[in-house]
C-alpha positions as CSV (number, residue, x, y, z in Angstrom):
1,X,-12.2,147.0,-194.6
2,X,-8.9,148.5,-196.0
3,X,-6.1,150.7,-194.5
4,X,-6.1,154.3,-196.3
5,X,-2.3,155.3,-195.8
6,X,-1.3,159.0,-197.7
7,X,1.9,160.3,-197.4
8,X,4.4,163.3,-199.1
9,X,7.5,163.2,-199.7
10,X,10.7,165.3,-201.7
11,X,12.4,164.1,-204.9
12,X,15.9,163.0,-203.8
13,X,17.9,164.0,-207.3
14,X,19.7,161.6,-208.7
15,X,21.6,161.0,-212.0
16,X,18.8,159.3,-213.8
17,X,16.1,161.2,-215.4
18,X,12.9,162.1,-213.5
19,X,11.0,160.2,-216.3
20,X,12.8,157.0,-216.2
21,X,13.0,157.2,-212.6
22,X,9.2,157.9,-212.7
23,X,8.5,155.1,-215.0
24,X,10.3,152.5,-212.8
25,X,8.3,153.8,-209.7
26,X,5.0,152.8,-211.8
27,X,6.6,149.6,-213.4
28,X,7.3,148.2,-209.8
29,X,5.1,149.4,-207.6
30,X,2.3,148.0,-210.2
31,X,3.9,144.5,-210.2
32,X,3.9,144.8,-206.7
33,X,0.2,145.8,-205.7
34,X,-1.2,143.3,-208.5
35,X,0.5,140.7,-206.5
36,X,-0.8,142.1,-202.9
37,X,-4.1,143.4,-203.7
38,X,-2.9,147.0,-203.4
39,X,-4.3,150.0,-205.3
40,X,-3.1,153.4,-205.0
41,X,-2.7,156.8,-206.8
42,X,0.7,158.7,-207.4
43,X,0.7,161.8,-208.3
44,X,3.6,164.1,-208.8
45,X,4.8,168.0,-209.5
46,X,7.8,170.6,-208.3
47,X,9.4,167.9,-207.2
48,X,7.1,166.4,-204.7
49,X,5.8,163.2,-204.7
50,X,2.2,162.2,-203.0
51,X,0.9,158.6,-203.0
52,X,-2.4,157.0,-201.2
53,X,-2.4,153.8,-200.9
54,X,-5.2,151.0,-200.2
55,X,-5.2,147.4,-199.0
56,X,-4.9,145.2,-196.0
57,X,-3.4,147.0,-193.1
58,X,-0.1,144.7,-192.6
59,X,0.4,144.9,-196.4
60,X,0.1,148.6,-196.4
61,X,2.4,149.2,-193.5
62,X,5.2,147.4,-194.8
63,X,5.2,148.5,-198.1
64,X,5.4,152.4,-196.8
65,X,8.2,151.3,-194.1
66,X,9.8,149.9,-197.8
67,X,8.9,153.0,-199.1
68,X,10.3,155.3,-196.0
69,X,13.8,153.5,-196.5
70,X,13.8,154.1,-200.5
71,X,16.7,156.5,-201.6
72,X,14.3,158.3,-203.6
73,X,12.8,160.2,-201.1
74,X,13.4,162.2,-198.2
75,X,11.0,164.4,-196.1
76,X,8.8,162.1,-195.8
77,X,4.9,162.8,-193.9
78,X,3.0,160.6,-193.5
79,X,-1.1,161.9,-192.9
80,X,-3.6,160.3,-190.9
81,X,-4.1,156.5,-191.4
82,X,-7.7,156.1,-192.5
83,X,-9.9,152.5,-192.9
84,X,-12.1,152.9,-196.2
85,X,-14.8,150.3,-197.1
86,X,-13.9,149.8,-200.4
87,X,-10.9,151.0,-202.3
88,X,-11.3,154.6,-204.4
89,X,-8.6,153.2,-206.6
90,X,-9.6,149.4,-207.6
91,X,-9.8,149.8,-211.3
92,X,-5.7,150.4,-211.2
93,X,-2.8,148.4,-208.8
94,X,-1.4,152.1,-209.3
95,X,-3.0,154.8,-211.1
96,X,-0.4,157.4,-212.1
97,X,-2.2,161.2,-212.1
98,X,0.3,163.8,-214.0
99,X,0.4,167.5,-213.3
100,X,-3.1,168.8,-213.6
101,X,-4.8,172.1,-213.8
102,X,-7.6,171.6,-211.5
103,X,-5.2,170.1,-208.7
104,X,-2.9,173.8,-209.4
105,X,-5.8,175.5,-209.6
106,X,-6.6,173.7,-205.9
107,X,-3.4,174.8,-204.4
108,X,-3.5,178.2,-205.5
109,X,-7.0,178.9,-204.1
110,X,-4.8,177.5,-200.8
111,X,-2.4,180.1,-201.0
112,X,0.5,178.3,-203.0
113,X,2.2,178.8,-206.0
114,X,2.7,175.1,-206.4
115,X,2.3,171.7,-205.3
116,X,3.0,171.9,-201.8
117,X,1.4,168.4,-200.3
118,X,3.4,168.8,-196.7
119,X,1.4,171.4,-196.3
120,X,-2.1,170.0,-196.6
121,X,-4.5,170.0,-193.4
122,X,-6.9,167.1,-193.0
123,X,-10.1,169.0,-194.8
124,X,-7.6,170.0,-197.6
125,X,-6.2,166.9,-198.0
126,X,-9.8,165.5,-198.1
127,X,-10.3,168.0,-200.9
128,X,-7.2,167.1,-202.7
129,X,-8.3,163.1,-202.5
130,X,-11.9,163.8,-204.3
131,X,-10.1,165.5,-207.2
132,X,-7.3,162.8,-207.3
133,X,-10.6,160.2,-206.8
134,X,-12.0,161.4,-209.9
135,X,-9.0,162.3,-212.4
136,X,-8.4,159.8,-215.5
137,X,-5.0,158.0,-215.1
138,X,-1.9,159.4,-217.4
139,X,-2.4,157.2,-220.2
140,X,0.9,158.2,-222.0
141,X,3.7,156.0,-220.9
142,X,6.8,157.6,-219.3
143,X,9.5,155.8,-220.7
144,X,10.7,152.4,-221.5
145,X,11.6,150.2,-218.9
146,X,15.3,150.5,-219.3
147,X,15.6,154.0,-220.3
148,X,16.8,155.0,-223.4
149,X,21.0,154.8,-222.1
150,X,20.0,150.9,-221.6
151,X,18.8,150.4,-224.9
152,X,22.1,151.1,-227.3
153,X,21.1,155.0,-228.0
154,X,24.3,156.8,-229.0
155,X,24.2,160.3,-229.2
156,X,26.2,161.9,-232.7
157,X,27.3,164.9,-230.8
């Protein structure tokens, strides 16, 4: 059996671009949970973050108390802890889920205008998981590892 821990949390800004900052996320985390049998799914929109991740409890637990200290976020909620049988996410160590119609079409037949994932009750949140459960991965890469500054682009203005 597996630990189920969800959380939300708010996009600190920061001077690096939400792309390469989102890429970076994915490029670590998925080094990461290939190495500790973790699989999870991040999904993010209006500057919100919400990740559910899946694996041995201890593992689980440390990563988020990782994740809790990481200058990245802020607001953090963490939902009920849940133990699954099997993992809903073990074809990816992190499968990446961009903005989607049928997740803003979710939220608005909640009453928001937006992604608003602090704001989730546990039969919404159950709701929001299935759709997440189901959604393809982004296929399209983010960005490059080092970000374009990294990699000798020189702007001619």
């Amino acid at each position: 059996m597996m630990l189920q821990l969800c959380y939300a949390s708010e996009r600190i800004e920061s001077e690096q671009d939400l792309l390469q900052e989102l890429s970076d996320i994915l490029t670590t985390a998925r080094n990461f949970n290939q190495q500790h049998q973790i699989h999870d799914v991040l999904y993010y929109s209006h500057g919100k973050f919400f990740q559910c991740l899946e694996g041995q409890a201890e593992v689980v637990e440390n990563l988020f108390q990782s994740i809790s200290r990481d200058a990245r976020h802020h607001k953090i909620l963490r939902f009920k802890d849940t133990i699954v049988e099997q993992s809903h996410f073990s074809k990816w160590s992190m499968k990446y889920v961009h903005k989607h119609s049928e997740i803003s079409s979710l939220f608005s037949r909640l009453g928001w205008a937006q992604f608003e994932p602090h704001a989730l009750q546990p039969l919404q949140l159950a709701e929001f998981l299935k759709i997440l459960y189901r959604l393809e991965e982004n296929q399209a890469s983010l960005a490059s590892p080092k970000g374009y500054k990294q990699r000798g682009y020189i702007p001619y203005f």
